[in-house]
PDB file of N, CA, C and O in Angstrom:
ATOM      1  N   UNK A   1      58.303  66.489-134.915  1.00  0.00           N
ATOM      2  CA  UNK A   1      58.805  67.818-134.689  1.00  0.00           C
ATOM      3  C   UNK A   1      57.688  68.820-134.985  1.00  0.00           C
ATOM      4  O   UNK A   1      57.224  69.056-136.101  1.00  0.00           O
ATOM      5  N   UNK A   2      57.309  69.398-133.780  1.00  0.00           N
ATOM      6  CA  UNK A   2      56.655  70.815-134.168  1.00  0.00           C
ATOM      7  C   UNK A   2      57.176  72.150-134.581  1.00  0.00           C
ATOM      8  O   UNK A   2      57.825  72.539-133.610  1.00  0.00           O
ATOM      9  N   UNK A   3      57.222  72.945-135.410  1.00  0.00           N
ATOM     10  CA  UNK A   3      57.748  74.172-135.729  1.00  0.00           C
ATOM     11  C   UNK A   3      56.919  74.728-135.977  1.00  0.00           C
ATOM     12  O   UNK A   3      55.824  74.259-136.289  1.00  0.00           O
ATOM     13  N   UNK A   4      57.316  76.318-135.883  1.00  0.00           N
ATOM     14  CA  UNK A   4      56.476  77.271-136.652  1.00  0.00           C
ATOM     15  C   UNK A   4      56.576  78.133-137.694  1.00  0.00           C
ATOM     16  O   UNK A   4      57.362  79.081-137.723  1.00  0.00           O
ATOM     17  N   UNK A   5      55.703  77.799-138.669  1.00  0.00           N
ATOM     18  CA  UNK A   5      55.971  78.454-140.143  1.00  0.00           C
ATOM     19  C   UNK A   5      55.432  79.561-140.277  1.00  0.00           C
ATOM     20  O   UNK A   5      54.213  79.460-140.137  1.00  0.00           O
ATOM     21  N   UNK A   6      55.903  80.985-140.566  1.00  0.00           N
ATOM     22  CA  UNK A   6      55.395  82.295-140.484  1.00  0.00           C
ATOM     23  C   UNK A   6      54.920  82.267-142.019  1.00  0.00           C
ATOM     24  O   UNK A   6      55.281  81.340-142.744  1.00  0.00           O
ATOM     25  N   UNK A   7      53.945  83.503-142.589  1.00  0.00           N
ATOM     26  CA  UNK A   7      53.568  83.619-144.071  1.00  0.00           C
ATOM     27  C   UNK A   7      54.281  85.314-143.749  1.00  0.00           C
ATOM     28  O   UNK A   7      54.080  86.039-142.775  1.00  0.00           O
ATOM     29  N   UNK A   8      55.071  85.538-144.859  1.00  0.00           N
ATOM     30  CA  UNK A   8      55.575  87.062-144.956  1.00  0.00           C
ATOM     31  C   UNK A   8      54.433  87.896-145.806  1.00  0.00           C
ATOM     32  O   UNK A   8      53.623  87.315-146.528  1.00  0.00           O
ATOM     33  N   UNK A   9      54.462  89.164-145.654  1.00  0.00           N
ATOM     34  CA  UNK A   9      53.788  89.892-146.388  1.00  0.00           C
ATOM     35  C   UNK A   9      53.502  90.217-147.610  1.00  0.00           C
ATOM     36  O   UNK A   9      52.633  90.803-148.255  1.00  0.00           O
ATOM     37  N   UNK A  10      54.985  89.387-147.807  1.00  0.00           N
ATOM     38  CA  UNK A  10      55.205  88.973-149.674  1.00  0.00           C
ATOM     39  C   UNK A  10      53.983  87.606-150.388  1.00  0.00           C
ATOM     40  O   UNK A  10      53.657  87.296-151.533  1.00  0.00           O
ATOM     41  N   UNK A  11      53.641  87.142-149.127  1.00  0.00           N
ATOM     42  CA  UNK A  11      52.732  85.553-149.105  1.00  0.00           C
ATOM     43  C   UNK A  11      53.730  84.227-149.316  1.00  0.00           C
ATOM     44  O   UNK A  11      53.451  83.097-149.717  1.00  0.00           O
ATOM     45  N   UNK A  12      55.004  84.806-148.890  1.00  0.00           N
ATOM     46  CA  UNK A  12      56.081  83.710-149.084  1.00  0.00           C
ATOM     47  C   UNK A  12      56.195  82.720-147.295  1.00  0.00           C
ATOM     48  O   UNK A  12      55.730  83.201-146.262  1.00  0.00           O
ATOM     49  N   UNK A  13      56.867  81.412-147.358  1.00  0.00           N
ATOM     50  CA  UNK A  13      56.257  81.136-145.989  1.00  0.00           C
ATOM     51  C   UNK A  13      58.281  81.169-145.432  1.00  0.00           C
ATOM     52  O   UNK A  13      59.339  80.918-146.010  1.00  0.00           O
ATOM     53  N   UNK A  14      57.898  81.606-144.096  1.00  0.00           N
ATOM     54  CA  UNK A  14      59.518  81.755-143.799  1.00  0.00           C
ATOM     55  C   UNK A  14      60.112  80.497-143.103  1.00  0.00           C
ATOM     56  O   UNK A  14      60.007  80.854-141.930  1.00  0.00           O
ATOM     57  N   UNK A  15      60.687  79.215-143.061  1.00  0.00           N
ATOM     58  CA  UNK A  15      60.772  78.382-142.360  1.00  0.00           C
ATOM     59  C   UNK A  15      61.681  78.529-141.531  1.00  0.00           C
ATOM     60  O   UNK A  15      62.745  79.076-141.822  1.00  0.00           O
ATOM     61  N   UNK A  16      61.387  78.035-140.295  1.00  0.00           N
ATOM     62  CA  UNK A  16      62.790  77.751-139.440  1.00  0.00           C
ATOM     63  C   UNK A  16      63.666  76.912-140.070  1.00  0.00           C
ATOM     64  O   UNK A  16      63.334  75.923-140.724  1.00  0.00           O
ATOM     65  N   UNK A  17      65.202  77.439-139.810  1.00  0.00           N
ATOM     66  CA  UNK A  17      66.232  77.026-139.871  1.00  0.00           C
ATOM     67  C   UNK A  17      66.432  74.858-139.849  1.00  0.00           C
ATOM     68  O   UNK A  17      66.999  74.073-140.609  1.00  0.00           O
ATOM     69  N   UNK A  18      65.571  74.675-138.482  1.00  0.00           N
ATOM     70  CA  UNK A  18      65.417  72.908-138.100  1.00  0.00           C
ATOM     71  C   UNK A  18      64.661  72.396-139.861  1.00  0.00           C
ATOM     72  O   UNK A  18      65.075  71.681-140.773  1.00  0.00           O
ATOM     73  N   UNK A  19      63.523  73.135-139.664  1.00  0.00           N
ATOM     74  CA  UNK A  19      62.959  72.852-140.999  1.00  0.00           C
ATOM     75  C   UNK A  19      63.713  72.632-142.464  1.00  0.00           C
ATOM     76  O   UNK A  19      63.956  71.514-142.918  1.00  0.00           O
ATOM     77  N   UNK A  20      64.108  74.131-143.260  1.00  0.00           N
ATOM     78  CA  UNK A  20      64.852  74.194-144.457  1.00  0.00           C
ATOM     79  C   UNK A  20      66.318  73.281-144.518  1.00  0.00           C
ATOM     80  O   UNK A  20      66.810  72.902-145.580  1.00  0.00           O
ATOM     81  N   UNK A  21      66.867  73.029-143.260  1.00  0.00           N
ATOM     82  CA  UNK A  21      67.881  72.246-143.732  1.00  0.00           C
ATOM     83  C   UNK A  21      67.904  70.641-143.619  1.00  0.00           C
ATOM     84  O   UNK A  21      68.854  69.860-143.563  1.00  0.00           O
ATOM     85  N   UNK A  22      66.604  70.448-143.608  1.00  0.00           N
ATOM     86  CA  UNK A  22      65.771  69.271-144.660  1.00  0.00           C
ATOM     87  C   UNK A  22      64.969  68.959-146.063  1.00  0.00           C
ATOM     88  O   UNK A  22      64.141  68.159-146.499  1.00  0.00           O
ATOM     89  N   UNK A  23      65.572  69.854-146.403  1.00  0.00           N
ATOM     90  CA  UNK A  23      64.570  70.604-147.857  1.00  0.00           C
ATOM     91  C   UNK A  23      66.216  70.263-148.968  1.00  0.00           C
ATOM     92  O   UNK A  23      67.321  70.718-148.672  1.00  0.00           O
ATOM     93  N   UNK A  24      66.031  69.698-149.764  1.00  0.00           N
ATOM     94  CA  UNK A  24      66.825  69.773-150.738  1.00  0.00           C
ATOM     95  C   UNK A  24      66.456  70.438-152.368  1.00  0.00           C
ATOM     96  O   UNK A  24      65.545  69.983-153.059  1.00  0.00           O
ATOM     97  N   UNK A  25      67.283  71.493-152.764  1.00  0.00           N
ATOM     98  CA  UNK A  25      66.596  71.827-154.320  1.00  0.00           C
ATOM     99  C   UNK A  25      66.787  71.214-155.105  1.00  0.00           C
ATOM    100  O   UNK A  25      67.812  70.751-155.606  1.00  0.00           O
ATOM    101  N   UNK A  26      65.180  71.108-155.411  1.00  0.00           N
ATOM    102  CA  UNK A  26      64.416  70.369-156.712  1.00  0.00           C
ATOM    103  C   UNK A  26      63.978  69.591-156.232  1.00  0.00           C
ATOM    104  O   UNK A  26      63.817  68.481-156.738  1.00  0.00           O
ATOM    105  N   UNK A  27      63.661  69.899-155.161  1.00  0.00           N
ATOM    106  CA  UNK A  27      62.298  68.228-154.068  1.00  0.00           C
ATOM    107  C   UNK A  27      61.023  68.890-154.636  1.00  0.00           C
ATOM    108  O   UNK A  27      61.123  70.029-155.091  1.00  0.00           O
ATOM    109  N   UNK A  28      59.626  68.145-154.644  1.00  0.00           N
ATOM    110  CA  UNK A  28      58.521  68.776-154.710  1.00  0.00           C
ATOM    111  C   UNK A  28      57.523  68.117-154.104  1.00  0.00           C
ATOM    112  O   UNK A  28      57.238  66.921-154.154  1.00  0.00           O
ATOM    113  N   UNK A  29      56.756  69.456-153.230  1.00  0.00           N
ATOM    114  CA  UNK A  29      55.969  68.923-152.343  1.00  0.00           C
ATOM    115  C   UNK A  29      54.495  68.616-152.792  1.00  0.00           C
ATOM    116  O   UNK A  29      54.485  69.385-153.754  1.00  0.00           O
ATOM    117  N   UNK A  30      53.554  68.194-152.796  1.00  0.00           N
ATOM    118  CA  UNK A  30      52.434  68.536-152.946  1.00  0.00           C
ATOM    119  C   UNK A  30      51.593  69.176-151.717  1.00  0.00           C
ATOM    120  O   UNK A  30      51.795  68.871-150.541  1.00  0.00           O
ATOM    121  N   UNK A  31      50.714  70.017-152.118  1.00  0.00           N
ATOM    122  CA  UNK A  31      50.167  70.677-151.171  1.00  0.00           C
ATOM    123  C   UNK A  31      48.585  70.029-150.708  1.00  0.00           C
ATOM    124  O   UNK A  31      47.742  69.860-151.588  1.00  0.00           O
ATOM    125  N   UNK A  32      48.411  69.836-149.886  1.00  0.00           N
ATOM    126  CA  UNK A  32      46.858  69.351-149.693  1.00  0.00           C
ATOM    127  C   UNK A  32      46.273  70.061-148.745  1.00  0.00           C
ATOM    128  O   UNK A  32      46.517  70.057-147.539  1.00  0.00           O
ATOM    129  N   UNK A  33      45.160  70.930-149.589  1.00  0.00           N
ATOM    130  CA  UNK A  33      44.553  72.255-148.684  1.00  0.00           C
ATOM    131  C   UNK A  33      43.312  71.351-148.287  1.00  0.00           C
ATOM    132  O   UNK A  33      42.546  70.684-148.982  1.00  0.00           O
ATOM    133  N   UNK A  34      43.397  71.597-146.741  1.00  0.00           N
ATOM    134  CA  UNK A  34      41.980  71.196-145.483  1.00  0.00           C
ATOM    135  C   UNK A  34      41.365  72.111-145.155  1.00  0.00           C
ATOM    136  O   UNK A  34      41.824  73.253-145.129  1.00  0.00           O
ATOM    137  N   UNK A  35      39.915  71.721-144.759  1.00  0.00           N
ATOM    138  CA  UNK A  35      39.662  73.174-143.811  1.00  0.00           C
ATOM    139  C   UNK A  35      40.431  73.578-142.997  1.00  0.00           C
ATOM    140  O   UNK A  35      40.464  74.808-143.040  1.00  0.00           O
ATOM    141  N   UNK A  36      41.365  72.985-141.939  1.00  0.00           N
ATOM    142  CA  UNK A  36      42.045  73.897-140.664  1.00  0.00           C
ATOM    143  C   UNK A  36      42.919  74.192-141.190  1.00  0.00           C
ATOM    144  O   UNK A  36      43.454  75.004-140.435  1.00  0.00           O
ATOM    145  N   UNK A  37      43.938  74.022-142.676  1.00  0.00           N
ATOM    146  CA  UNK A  37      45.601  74.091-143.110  1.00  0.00           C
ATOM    147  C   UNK A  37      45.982  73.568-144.210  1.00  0.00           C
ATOM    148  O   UNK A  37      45.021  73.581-144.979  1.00  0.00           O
ATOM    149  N   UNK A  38      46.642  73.235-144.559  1.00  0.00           N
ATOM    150  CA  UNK A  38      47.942  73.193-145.528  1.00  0.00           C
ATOM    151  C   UNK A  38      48.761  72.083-145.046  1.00  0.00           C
ATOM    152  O   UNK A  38      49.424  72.315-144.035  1.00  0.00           O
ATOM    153  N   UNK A  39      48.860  70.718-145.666  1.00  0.00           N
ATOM    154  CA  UNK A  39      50.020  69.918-145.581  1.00  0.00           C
ATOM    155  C   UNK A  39      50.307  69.513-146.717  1.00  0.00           C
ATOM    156  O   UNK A  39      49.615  69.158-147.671  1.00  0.00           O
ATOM    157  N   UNK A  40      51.620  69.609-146.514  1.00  0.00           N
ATOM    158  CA  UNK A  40      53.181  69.257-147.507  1.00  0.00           C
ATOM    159  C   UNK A  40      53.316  68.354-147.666  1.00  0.00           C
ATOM    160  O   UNK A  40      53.496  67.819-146.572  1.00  0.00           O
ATOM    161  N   UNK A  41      53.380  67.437-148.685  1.00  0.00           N
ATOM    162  CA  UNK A  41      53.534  66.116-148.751  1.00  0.00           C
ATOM    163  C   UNK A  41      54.657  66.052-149.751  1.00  0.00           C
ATOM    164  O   UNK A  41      54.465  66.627-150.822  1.00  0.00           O
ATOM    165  N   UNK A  42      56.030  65.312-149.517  1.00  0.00           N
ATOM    166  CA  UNK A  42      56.861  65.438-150.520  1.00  0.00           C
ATOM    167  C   UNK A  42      56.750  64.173-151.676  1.00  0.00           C
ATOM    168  O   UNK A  42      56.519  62.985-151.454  1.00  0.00           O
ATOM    169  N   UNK A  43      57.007  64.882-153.044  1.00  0.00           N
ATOM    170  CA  UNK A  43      56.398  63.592-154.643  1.00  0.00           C
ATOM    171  C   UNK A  43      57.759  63.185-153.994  1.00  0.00           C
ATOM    172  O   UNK A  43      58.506  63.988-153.434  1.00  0.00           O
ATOM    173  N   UNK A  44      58.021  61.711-154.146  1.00  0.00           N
ATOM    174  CA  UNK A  44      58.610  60.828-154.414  1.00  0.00           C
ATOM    175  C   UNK A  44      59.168  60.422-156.216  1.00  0.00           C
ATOM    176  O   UNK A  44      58.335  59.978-157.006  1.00  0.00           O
ATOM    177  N   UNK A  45      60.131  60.574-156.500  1.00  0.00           N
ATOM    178  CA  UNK A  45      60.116  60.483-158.168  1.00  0.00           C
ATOM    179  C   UNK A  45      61.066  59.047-157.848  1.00  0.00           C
ATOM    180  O   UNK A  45      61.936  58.945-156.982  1.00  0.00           O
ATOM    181  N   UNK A  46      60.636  58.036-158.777  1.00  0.00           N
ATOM    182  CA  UNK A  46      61.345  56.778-159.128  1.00  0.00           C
ATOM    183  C   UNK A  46      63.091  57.379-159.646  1.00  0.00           C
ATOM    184  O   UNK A  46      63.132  58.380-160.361  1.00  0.00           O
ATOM    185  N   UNK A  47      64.416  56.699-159.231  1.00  0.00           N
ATOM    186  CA  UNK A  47      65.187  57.050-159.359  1.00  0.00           C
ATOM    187  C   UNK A  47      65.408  56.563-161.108  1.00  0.00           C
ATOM    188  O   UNK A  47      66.428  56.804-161.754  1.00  0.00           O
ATOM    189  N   UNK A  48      64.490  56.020-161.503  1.00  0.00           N
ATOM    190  CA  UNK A  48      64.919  55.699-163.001  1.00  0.00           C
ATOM    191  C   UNK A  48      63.547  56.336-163.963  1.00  0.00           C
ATOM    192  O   UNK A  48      62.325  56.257-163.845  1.00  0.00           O
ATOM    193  N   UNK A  49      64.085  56.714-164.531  1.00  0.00           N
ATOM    194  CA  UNK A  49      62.910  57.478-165.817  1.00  0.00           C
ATOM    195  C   UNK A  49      62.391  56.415-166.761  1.00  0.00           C
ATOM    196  O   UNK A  49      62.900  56.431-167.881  1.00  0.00           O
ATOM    197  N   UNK A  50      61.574  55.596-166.547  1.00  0.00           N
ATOM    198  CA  UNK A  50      61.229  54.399-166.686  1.00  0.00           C
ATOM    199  C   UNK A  50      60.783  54.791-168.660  1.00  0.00           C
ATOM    200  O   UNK A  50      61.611  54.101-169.254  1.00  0.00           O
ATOM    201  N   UNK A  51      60.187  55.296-169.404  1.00  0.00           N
ATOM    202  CA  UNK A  51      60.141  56.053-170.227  1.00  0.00           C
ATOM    203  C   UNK A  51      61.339  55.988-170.817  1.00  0.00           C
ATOM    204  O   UNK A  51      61.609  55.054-171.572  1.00  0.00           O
ATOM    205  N   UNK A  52      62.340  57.122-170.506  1.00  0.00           N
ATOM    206  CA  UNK A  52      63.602  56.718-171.169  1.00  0.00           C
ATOM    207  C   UNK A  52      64.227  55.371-171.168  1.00  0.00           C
ATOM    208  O   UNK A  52      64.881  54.981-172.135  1.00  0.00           O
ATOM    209  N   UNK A  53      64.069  54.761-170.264  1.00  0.00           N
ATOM    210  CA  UNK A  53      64.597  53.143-170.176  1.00  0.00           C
ATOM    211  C   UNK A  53      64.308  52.751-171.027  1.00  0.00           C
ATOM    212  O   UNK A  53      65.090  52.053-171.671  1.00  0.00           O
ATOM    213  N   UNK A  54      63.036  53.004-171.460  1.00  0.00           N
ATOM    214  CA  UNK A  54      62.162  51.442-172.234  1.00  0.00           C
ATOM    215  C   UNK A  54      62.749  52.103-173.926  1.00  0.00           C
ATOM    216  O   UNK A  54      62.885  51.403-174.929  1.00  0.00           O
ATOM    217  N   UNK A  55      62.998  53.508-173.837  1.00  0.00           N
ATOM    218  CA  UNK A  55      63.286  53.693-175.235  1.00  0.00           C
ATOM    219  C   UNK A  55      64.696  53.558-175.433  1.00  0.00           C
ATOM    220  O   UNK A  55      64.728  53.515-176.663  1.00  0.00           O
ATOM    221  N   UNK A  56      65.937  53.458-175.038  1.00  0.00           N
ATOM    222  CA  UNK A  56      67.177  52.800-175.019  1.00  0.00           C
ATOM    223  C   UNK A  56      67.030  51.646-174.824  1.00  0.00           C
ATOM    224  O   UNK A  56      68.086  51.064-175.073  1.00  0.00           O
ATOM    225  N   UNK A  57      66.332  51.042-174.531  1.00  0.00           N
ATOM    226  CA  UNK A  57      66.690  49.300-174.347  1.00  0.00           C
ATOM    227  C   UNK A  57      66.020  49.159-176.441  1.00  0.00           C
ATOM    228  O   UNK A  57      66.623  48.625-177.372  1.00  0.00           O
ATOM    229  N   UNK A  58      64.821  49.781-176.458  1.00  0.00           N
ATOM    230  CA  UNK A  58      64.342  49.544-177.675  1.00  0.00           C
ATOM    231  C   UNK A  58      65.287  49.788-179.125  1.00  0.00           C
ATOM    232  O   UNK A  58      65.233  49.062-180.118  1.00  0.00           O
ATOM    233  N   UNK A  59      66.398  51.344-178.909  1.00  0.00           N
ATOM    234  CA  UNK A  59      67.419  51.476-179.444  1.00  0.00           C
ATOM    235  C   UNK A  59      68.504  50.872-179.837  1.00  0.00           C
ATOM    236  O   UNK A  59      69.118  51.191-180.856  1.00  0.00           O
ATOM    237  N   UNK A  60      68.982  49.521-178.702  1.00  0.00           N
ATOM    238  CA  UNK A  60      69.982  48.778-178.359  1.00  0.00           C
ATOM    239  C   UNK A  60      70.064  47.736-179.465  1.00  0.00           C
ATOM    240  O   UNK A  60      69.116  46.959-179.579  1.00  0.00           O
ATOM    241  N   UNK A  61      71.219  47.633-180.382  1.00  0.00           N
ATOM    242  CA  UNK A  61      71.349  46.514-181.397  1.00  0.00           C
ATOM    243  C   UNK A  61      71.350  45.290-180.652  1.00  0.00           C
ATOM    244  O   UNK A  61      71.655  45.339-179.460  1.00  0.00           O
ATOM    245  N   UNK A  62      70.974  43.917-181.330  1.00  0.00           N
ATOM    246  CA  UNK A  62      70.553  43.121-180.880  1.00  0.00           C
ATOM    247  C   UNK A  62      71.889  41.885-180.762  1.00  0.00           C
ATOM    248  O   UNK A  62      72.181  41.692-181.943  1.00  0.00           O
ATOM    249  N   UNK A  63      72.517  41.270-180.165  1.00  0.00           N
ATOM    250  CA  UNK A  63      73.860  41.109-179.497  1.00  0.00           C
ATOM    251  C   UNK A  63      73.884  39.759-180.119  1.00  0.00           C
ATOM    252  O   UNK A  63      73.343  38.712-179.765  1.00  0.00           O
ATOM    253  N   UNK A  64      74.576  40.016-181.041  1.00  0.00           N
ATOM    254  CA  UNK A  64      74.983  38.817-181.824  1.00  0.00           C
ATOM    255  C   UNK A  64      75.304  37.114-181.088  1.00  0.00           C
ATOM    256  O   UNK A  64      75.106  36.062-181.696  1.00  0.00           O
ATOM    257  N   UNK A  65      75.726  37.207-179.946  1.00  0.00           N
ATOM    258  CA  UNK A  65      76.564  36.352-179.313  1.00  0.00           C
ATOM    259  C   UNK A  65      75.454  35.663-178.005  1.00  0.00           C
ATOM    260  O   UNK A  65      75.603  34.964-177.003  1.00  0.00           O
ATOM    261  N   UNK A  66      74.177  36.418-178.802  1.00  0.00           N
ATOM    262  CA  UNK A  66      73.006  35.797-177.415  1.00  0.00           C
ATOM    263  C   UNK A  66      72.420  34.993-178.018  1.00  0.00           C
ATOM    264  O   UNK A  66      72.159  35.178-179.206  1.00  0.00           O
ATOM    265  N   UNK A  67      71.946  33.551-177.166  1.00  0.00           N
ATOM    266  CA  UNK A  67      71.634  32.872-177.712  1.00  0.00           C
ATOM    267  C   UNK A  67      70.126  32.806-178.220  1.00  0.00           C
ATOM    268  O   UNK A  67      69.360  33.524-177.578  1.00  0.00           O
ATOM    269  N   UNK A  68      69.613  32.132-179.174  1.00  0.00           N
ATOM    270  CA  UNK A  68      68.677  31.865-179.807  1.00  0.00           C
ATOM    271  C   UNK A  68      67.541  31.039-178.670  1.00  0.00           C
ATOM    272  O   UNK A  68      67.849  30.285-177.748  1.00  0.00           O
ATOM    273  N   UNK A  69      66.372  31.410-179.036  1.00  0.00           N
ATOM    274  CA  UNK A  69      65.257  30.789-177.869  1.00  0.00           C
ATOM    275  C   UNK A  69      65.082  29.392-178.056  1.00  0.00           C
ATOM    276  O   UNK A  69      64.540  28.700-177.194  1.00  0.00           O
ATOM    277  N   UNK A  70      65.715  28.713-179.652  1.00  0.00           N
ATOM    278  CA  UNK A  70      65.808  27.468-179.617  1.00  0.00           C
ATOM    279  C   UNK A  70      66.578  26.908-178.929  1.00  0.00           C
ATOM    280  O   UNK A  70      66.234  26.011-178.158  1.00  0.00           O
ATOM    281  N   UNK A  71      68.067  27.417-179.096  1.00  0.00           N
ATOM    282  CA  UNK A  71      69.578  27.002-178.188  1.00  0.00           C
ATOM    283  C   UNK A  71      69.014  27.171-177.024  1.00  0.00           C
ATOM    284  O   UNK A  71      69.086  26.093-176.435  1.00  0.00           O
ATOM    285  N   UNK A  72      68.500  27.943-176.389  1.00  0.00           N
ATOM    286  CA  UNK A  72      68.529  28.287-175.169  1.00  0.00           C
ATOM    287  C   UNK A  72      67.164  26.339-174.176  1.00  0.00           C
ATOM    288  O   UNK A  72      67.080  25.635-173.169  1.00  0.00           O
ATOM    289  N   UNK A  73      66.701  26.513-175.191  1.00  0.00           N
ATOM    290  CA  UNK A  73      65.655  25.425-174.880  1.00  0.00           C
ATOM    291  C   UNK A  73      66.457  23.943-175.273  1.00  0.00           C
ATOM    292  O   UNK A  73      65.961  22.818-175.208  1.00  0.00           O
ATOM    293  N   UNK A  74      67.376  24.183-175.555  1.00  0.00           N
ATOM    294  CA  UNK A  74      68.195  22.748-175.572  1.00  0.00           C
ATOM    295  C   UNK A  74      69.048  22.576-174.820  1.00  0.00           C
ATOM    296  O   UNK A  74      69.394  21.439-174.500  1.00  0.00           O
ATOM    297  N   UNK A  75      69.625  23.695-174.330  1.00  0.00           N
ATOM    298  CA  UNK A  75      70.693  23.761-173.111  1.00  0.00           C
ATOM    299  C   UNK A  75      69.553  23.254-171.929  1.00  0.00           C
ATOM    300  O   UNK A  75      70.014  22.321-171.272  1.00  0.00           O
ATOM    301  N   UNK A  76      68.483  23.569-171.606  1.00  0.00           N
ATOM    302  CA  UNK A  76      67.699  23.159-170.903  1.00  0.00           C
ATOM    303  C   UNK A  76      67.412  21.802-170.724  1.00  0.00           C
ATOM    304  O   UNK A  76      67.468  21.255-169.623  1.00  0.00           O
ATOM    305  N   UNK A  77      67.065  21.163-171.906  1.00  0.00           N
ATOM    306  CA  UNK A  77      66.408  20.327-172.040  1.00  0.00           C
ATOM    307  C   UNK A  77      68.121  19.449-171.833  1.00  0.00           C
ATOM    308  O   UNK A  77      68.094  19.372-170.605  1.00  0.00           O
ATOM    309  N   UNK A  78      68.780  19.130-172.028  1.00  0.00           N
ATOM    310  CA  UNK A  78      70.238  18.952-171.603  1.00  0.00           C
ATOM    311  C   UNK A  78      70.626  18.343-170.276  1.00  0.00           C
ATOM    312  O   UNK A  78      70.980  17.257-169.818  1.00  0.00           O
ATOM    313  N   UNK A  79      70.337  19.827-169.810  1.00  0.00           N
ATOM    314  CA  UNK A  79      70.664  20.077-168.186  1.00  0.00           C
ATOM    315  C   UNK A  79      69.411  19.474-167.435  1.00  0.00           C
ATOM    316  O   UNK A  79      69.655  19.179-166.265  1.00  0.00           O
ATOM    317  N   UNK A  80      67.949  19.198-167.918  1.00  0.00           N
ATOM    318  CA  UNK A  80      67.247  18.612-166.970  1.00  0.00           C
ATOM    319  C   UNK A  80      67.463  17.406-167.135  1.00  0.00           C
ATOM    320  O   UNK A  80      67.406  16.822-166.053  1.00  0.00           O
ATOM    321  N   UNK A  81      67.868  16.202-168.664  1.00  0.00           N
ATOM    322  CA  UNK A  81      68.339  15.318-168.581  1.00  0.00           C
ATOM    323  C   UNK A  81      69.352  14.837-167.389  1.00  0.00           C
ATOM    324  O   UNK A  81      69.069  13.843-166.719  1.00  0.00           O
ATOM    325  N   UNK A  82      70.437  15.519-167.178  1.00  0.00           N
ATOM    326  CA  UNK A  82      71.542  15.607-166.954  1.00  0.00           C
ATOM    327  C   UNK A  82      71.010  15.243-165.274  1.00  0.00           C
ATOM    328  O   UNK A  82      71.253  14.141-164.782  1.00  0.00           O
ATOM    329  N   UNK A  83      70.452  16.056-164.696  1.00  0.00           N
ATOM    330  CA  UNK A  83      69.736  15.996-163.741  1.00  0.00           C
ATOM    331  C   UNK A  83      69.221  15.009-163.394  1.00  0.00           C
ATOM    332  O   UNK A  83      69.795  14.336-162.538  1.00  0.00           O
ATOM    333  N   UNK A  84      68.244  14.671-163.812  1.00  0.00           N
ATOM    334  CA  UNK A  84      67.370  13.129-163.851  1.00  0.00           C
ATOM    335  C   UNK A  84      67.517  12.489-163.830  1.00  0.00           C
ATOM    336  O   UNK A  84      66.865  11.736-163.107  1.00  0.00           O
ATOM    337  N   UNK A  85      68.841  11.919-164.822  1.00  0.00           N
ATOM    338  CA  UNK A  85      69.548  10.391-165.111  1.00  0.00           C
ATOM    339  C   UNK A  85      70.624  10.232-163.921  1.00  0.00           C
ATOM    340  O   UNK A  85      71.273   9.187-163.887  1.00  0.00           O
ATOM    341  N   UNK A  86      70.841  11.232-162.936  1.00  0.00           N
ATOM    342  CA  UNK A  86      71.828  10.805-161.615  1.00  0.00           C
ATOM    343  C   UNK A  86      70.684  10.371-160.410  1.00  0.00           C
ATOM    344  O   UNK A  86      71.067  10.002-159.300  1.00  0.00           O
TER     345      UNK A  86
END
């Protein structure tokens, strides 16, 4: 799509209508100034705040009812028997 973007006298840019009602608030564009112009590139933000994640998981009491890395290596060792001997 080609459009045309006016600059107002204020230095604000006026978009066509096709344009702005692809624009959602609180998107952010980055700007990358060329010699001939100006392109918009919209940031992409990860839908998870990876940061806060890692510090609630770190918060999280530790779940009584999970098993131990020993148990867990005998249920294994079990089940590959179990496996093998058919």
């Amino acid at each position: 799509m080609n459009a045309i973007v006016k600059v107002t006298n204020e230095g604000h840019l006026d978009l066509p209508p096709e344009i702005r009602s692809q624009l959602k608030a609180g998107d952010e564009y980055r700007a990358i100034v060329k010699v001939d112009g100006i392109v918009l590139e919209k940031i992409f933000k990860p839908p998870v705040d990876l940061d806060a994640f890692l510090q609630e998981l770190e918060e999280l009491e530790i779940d009584p009812s999970q098993p131990a890395l020993q148990e867990i290596s005998e249920i294994v060792k079990e089940v590959r028997q179990e496996l093998w001997s058919d």
